[in-house]
C-alpha positions in Angstrom: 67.6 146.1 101.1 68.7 149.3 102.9 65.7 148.3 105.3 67.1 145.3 106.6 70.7 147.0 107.1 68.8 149.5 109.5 67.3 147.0 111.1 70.1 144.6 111.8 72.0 145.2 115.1 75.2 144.4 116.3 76.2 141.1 116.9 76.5 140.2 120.6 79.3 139.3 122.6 78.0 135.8 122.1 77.5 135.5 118.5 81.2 137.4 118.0 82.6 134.1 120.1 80.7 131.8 117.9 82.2 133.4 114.8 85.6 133.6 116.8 85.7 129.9 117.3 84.0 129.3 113.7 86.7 130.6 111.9 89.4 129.4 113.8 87.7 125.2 113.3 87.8 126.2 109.3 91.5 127.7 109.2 92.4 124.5 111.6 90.6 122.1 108.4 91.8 124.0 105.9 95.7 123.5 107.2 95.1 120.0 107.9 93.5 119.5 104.1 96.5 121.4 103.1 98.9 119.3 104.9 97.2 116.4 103.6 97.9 117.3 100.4 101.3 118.2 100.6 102.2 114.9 102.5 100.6 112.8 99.3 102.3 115.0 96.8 106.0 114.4 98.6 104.8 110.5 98.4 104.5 110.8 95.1 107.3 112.8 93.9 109.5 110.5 96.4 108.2 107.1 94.7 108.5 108.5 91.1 112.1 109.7 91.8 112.5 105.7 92.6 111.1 104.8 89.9 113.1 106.8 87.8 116.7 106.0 89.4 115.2 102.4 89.5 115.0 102.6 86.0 118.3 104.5 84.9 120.4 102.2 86.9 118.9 99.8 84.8 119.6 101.3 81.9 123.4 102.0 82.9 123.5 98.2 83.8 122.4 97.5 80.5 125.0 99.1 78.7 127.7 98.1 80.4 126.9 94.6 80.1 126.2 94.9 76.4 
C-alpha cells in the first residue's frame, strides 16, 4: 500500500480541471435535487393546509347551521 503512494504522482493540470469541473456538475445536481425536493415538500404542505381549512370551515358551517 505505501508502494503505490510512492508511486503515484501529482495530478496534472489537466486532470485538476477535470476534477474542477467534476465537482462543480455534482454540487450543480445535488442543488437542483435539493430544490426539487423542497419545491414538492411546499406543494404538499400548501395542499394539506387546504385541506385542512377546507375542512374546518366545514366544520364551523356545520355548527352554525345546527
Amino acid at each position: 500500500m505505501a508502494y503505490d503512494r510512492e508511486r503515484r504522482s501529482a495530478p496534472t493540470a489537466a486532470e485538476r480541471e477535470a476534477r474542477k469541473i467534476f465537482r462543480q456538475a455534482e454540487a450543480k445536481e445535488a442543488l437542483t435535487d435539493y430544490a426539487k425536493a423542497q419545491k414538492a415538500f411546499h406543494e404538499n404542505r400548501e395542499r394539506l393546509k387546504a385541506e385542512r381549512l377546507a375542512r374546518e370551515a366545514e366544520a364551523a358551517n356545520r355548527t352554525k347551521a345546527g
